[in-house]
C-alpha positions in Angstrom: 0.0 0.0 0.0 1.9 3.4 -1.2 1.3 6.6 1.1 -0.1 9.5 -0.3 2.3 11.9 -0.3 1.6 15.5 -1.2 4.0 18.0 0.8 7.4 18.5 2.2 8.7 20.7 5.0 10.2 23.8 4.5 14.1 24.2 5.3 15.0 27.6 6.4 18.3 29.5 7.6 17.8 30.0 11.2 20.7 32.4 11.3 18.4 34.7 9.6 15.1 33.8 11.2 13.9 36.3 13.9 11.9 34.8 17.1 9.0 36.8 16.2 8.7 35.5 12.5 9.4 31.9 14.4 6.6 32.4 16.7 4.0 33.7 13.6 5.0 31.3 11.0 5.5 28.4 12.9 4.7 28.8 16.7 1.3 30.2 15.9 0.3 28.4 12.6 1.6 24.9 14.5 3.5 24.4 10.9 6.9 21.8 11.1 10.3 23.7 9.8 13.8 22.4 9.4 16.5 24.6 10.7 20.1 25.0 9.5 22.8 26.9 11.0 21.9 26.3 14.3 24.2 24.2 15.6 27.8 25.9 15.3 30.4 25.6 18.3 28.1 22.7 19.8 30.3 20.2 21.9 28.5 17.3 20.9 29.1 17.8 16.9 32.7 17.6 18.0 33.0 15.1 20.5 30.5 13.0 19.2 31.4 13.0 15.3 34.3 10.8 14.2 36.5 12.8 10.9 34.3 10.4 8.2 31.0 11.7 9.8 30.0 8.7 11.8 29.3 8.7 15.7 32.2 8.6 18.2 31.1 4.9 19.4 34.1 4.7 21.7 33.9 8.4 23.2 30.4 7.3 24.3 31.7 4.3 25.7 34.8 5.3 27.3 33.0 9.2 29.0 29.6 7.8 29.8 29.4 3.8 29.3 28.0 3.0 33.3 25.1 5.2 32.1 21.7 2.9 32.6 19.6 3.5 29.0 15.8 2.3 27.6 16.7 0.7 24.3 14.2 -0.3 22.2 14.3 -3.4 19.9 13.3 -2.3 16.9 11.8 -5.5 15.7 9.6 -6.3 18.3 6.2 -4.7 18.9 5.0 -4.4 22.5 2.0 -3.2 23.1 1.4 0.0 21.4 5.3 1.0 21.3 8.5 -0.8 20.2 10.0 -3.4 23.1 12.0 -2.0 25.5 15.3 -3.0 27.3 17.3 -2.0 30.2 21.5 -1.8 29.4 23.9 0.4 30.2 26.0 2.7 26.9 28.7 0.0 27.1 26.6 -2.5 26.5 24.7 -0.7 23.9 27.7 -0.1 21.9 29.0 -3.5 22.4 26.0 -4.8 20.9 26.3 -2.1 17.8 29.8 -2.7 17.3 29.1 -6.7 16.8 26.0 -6.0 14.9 27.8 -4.0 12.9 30.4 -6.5 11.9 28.5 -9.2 10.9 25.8 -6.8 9.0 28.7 -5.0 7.5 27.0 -4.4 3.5 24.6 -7.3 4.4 21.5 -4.8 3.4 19.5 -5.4 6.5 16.4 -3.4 7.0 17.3 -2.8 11.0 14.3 -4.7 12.0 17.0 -6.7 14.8 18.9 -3.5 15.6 18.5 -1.6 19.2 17.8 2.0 19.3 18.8 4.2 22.6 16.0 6.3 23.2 15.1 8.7 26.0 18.6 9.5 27.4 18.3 11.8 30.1 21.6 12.8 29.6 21.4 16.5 30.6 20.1 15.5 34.4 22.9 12.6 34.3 25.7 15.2 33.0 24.9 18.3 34.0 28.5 19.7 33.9 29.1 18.5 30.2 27.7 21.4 28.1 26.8 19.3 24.9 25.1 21.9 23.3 22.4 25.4 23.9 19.3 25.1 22.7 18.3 28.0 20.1 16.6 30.5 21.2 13.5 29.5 19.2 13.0 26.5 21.7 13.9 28.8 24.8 10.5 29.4 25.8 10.1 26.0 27.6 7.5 25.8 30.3 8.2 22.0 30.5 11.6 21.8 31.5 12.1 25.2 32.6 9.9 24.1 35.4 11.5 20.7 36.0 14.9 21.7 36.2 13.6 23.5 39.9 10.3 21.2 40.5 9.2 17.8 40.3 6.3 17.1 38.3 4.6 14.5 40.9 4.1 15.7 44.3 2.3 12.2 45.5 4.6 9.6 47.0 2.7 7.0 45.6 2.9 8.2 42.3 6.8 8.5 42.5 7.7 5.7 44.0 8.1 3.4 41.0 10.5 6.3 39.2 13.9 6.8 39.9 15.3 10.1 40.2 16.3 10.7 36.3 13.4 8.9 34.6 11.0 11.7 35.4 13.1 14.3 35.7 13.2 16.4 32.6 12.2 15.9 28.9 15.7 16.5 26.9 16.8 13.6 25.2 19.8 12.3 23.2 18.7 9.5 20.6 21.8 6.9 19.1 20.7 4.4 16.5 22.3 3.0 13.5 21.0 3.2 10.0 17.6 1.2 10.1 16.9 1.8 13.1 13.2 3.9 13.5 10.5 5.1 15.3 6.7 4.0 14.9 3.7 6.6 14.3 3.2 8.3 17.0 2.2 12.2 18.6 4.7 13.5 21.1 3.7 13.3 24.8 1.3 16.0 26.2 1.1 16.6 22.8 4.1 18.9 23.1 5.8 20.4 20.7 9.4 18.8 19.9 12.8 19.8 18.3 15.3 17.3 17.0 18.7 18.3 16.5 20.9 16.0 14.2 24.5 15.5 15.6 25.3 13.6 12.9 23.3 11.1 10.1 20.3 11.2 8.4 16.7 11.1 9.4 13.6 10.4 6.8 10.5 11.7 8.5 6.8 11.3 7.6 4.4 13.8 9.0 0.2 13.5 9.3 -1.4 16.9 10.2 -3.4 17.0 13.1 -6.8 17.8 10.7 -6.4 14.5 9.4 -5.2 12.4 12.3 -7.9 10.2 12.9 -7.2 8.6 9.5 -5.0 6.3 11.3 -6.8 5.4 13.9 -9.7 2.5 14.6 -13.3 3.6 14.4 -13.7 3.6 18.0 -10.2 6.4 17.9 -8.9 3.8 20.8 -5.8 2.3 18.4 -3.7 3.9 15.7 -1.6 2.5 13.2 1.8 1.2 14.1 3.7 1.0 10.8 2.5 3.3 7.7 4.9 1.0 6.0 3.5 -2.2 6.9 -0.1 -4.0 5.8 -2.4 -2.1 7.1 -5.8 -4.1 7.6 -8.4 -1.7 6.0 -11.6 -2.8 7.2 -10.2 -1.5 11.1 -8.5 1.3 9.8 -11.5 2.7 7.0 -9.5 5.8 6.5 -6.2 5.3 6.2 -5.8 5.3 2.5 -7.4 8.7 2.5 -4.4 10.0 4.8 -2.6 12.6 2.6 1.3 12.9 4.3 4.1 15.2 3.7 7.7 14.1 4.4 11.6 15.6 4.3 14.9 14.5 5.3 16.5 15.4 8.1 20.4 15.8 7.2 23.5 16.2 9.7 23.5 19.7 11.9 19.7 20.3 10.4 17.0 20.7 13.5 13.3 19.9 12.6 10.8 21.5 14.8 7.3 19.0 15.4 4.7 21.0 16.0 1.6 20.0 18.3 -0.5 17.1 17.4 1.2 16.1 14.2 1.6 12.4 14.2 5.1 11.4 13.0 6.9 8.3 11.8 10.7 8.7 11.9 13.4 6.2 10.0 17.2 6.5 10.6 19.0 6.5 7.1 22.6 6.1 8.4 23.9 5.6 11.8 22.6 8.4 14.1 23.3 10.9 16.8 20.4 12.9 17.9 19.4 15.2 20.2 15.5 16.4 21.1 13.2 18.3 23.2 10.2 17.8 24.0 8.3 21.5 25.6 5.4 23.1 25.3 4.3 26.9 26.3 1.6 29.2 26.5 1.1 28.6 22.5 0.0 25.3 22.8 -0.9 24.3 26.6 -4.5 23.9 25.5 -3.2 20.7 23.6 -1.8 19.7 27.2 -4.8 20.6 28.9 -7.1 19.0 26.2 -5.0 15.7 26.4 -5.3 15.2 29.7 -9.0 16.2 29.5 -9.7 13.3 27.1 -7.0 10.6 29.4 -8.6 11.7 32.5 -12.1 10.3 31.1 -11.0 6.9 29.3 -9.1 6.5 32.8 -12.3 6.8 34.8 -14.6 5.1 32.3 -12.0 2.5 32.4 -12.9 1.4 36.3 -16.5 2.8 36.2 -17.5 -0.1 37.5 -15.7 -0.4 40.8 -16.9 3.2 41.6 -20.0 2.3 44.0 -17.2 0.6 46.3 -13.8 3.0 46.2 -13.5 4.9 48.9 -11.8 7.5 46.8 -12.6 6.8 43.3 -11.6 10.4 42.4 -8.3 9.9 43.8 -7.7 6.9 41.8 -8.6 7.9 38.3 -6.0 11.1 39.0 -3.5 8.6 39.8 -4.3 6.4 37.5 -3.6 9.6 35.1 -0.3 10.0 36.0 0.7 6.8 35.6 -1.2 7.2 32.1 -0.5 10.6 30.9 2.7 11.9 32.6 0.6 14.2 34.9 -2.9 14.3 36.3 -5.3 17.7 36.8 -3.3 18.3 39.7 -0.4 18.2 39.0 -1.2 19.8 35.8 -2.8 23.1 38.7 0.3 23.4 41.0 2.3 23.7 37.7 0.4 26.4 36.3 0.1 28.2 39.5 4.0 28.6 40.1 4.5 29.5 36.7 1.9 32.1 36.6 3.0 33.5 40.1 6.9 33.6 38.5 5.5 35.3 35.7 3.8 38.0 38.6 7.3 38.5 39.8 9.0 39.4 36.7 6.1 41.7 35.6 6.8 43.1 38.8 10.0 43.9 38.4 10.1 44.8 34.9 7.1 47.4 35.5 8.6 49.2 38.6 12.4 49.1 37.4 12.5 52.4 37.3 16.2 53.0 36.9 16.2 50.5 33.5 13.4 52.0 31.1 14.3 49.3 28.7 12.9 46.6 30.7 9.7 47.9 31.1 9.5 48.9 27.4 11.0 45.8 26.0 9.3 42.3 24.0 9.5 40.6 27.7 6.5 42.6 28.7 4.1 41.4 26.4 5.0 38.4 26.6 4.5 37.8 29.9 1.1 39.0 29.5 0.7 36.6 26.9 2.2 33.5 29.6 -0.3 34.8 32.0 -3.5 35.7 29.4 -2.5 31.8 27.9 -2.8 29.9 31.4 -6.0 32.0 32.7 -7.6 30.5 29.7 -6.8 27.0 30.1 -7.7 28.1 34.2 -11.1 28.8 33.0 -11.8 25.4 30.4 -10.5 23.4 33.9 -12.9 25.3 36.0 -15.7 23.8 34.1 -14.8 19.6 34.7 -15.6 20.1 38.4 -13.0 18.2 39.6 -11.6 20.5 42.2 -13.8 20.3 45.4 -12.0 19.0 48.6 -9.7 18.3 46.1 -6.7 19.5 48.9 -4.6 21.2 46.3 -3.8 25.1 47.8 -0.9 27.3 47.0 0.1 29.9 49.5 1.7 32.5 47.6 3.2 34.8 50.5 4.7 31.6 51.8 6.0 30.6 48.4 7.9 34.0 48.0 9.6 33.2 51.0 10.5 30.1 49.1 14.3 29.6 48.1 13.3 27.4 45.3 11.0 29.6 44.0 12.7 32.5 44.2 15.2 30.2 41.6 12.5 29.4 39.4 11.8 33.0 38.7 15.7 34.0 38.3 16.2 31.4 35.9 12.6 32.0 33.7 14.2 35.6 34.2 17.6 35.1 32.3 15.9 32.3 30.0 13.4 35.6 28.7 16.5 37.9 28.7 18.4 35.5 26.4 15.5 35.6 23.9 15.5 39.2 24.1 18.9 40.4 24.5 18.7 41.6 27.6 21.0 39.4 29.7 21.1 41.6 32.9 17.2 40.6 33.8 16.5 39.3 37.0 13.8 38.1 39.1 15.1 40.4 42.4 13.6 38.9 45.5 14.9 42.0 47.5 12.7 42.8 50.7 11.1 46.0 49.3 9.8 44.4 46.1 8.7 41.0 48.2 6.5 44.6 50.6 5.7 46.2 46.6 4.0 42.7 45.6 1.8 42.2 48.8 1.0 46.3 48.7 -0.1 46.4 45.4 -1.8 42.9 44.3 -1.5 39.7 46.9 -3.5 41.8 50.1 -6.3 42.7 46.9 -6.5 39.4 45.2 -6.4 37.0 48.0 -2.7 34.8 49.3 -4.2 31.4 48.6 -4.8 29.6 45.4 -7.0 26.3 45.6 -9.0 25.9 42.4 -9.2 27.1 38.8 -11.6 29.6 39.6 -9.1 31.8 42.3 -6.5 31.5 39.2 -8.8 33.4 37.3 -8.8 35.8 39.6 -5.5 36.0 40.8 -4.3 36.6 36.9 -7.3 39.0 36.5 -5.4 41.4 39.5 -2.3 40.6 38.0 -3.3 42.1 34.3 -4.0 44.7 35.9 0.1 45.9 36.8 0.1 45.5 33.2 
C-alpha cells in the first residue's frame, strides 16, 4: 500500500530567522520547519562525530558507558510502542559494534537493531555542556519548570521512578542506520525539536486535521507502521491520509509541532538530540490531552466506583501513571508559573532606573504567559474536579521560598536571552517582596485552591500591566 504523499517541510536558515517570524509562521500556525545553521560551536558535533561523519562509538563508551539506558528493539512490537530493554552505553555499543560486523554491507532493513531512546543525559551530565538550545525552543515551560520542581508531588505516584526517569524531557537518541521510530504524537502533545549531531533522518508527517485517519473507528488504536499491511476494514480511513515528508540531514534541526503524528526512520547511523516543551502557545493541547485521558481513565474502572472509597483519587493517579501528569499536578504547575510570571512583571514594570525593561518584548510576553494559562484556568474550572480536592498554594509563603525565588531567576535570564537583555533578573529583595503584597497579593487573595481563584488571581495581576 503506497502513502499518499503531497508535501514537504520547508528548510529555512535559522541564522536569519527572527523569534517573532518563528513564533508567527510556525509557533502560531503549528507548521513543522527544518532549521540549518543552528548548531555551530556545539560540543557534541565535535565530540561525538568521528572525521568520516560517523558517531564517536568509543567516546560514548569510554566518557559515559555505566550510564543505565531504555533501548528499544526495533523488531519487536510491544503493546502500542517498540520493546523495551534496560543496558547500560557500554553494553549498547557492544551490541552495535558486533552487529555492525556481521551486518557490514549485508542490506538489512534494521528490523534486529537496538535504538537508545530517551537519554536523560542532561540531568545525568549536568556539567558536560553538549550543546544550547536555540533561542526558538527557549520558551520551555516543560523543563524550565523541572529543572527547579518535580512534576509528581504524591509519594505514591513516584515511588516506582527513579530520580532521572521523570526528571526532565531532553533527550539524546543513538541508532544505526535502520533503526526507527513507529507513528506516533509526542507526549502532552508537546511540541518537539530534533537536532541532528550527525546522520540522516527520513521523517513522515500526518497533520493533526487529518489524524484520525490512522486510527480505529472507535479512535482507541492507531496505526503502528504506515509501511507495513495495514488491515483496511479497522483502519476505513487510512488510505485517505494525505502525508508530507523531508529528510533530516546532519546539523539540520526539525521543529514537530503540536498534534502532528510522525513516523521517523534513521537513514545512516545516528546521533540525535530532542526536546520535548510546550508553552503558552500550545498548553491547551496539554490541557485537552489530559482532559480526554482523564475520562477513558475513569470510564476504564467505572465499574468499581460504587465501592472506592476515593474513586476520584484513583482515576488522578491512574492519570499519571497514564499521561505523565494528572489535573493536579497539571494546577500546582500552572500556579508557580503564573506567580513567577507576577514576579517578573513586577520587576520589569517598577524598574524604574532601567526603562528598557519595562519597554521591551519581555512585557508582552508575559502578559501573553499569563492571558495563555488563565484561559486554560477557566476550560479546567468547568470539569468540576476541584472540590476538597486538597490542592492550595500559599503565595506569600512561596515568595519566602528559596526554590521559588530560583525558578523566577532562571525563567528571568531564560526571557533575557531571547530578548537580548542578559542583565534581567527576578530580584527577590525585601522592598519588592512589601511592593507585591501592597499592590496585588492583600487585593486578590494569598491562597490559590481551584481554577476559579487562578482566574482571579491573573485577572489582579493584568491589571500591573
Amino acid at each position: 500500500m503506497g502513502l499518499k504523499i503531497e508535501g514537504e517541510v520547508e528548510k529555512v536558515d535559522g541564522k536569519r530567522l527572527s523569534y517573532t517570524d518563528f513564533v508567527e509562521k510556525y509557533l502560531v500556525q503549528n507548521r513543522p520547519v527544518i532549521l540549518t545553521g543552528l548548531m555551530d560551536n556545539w560540543r557534541a558535533c565535535k565530540d561525538w562525530v568521528l572525521d568520516n561523519g560517523d558517531p564517536n562509538l568509543p567516546f560514548f563508551s569510554k566518557y559515559f558507558g555505566n550510564s543505565g539506558v531504555q533501548v528499544a528493539d526495533c523488531g519487536t512490537k510491544e503493546f502500542t510502542d517498540q520493546k523495551r530493554v534496560e543496558m547500560s552505553v557500554f553494553e549498547f555499543i557492544d551490541q552495535w559494534t558486533q552487529l555492525s560486523a556481521t551486518r557490514k554491507d549485508s542490506g538489512t532493513d534494521g528490523n534486529s537493531l537496538l535504538y537508545l531512546k530517551d537519554w536523560h543525559f542532561v540531568k545525568e551530565y549536568p556539567d558536560y555542556v553538549a550543546y544550547s538550545t536555540p533561542k526558538f525552543f527557549c520558551d520551555d515551560w516543560l523543563n524550565l519548570y523541572l529543572d527547579k520542581y518535580p512534576m509528581h508531588n504524591d509519594p505514591d505516584t513516584c515511588q516506582n521512578r527513579n530520580e532521572i526517569s521523570c526528571s526532565d524531557y531532553r533527550f539524546v537518541y543513538v541508532g544505526a542506520k535502520g533503526t526507527w521510530t513507529p507513528l506516533h504524537a509526542d507526549v502532552f502533545r508537546s511540541y518537539s525539536w530534533s537536532a541532528n549531531v550527525c546522520g540522516r533522518k527520513q521523517w513522515y508527517f500526518l497533520p493533526p486535521s487529518q489524524c484520525h485517519l490512522v486510527f480505529d473507528r472507535h479512535m482507541k488504536s492507531s496505526v503502528y507502521n504506515i509501511f507495513e499491511e495495514v488491515c483496511k476494514s479497522k483502519f476505513t480511513g487510512f488510505e485517505e491520509a494525505i502525508w508530507c515528508e523531508c529528510t533530516q540531514e546532519q546539523n539540520e534541526i526539525i521543529f514537530v509541532p503540536s498534534g502532528w503524528y510522525h513516523q521517523v526512520h534513521n537513514q545512516e547511523d545516528t546521533v540525535s538530540i530532542n526536546h520535548n516543551w510546550f508553552n503558552g502557545h500550545n498548553i491547551s493541547w496539554v490541557w485537552d490531552l489530559l482532559l480526554r485521558e482523564y475520562h477513558e481513565a475513569s470510564e476504564y474502572i467505572e465499574d468499581i466506583k460504587d465501592i472506592c472509597d476515593d474513586f476520584e483519587g484513583l482515576c488522578q493517579r491512574n492519570l499519571a501513571a497514564n499521561a505523565g501528569m494528572n489535573f493536579y499536578d497539571f494546577f500546582i504547575f500552572m500556579v508557580r508559573f503564573s506567580f513567577a510570571n507576577l514576579v517578573l512583571l513586577c520587576n520589569l514594570t517598577s524598574d524604574k532606573k532601567n526603562l528598557s525593561w519595562s519597554s521591551s518584548q519581555v512585557v508582552p510576553h508575559v502578559i501573553f504567559n499569563l492571558k495563555s494559562i488563565q484561559c486554560i484556568a477557566l476550560k479546567m474550572k468547568s470539569t468540576g474536579q476541584w472540590e476538597n480536592c486538597g490542592v492550595a498554594i500559599d503565595l506569600k509563603k512561596t515568595m519566602e521560598d528559596q526554590t521559588f525565588m530560583e525558578f523566577c531567576n532562571l525563567m528571568a535570564r531564560t526571557y533575557g536571552a531571547m530578548y537580548e537583555q542578559s542583565e534581567m533578573k527576578a530580584d527577590a529583595k525585601e522592598a519588592l517582596l512589601e511592593d507585591m503584597e501592597l499592590r496585588f497579593l492583600d487585593f486578590s487573595g494569598s491562597r490559590i485552591g481551584t481554577p476559579e481563584d487562578l482566574v482571579t488571581f491573573i485577572d489582579c495581576a493584568l491589571k500591573l500591566s
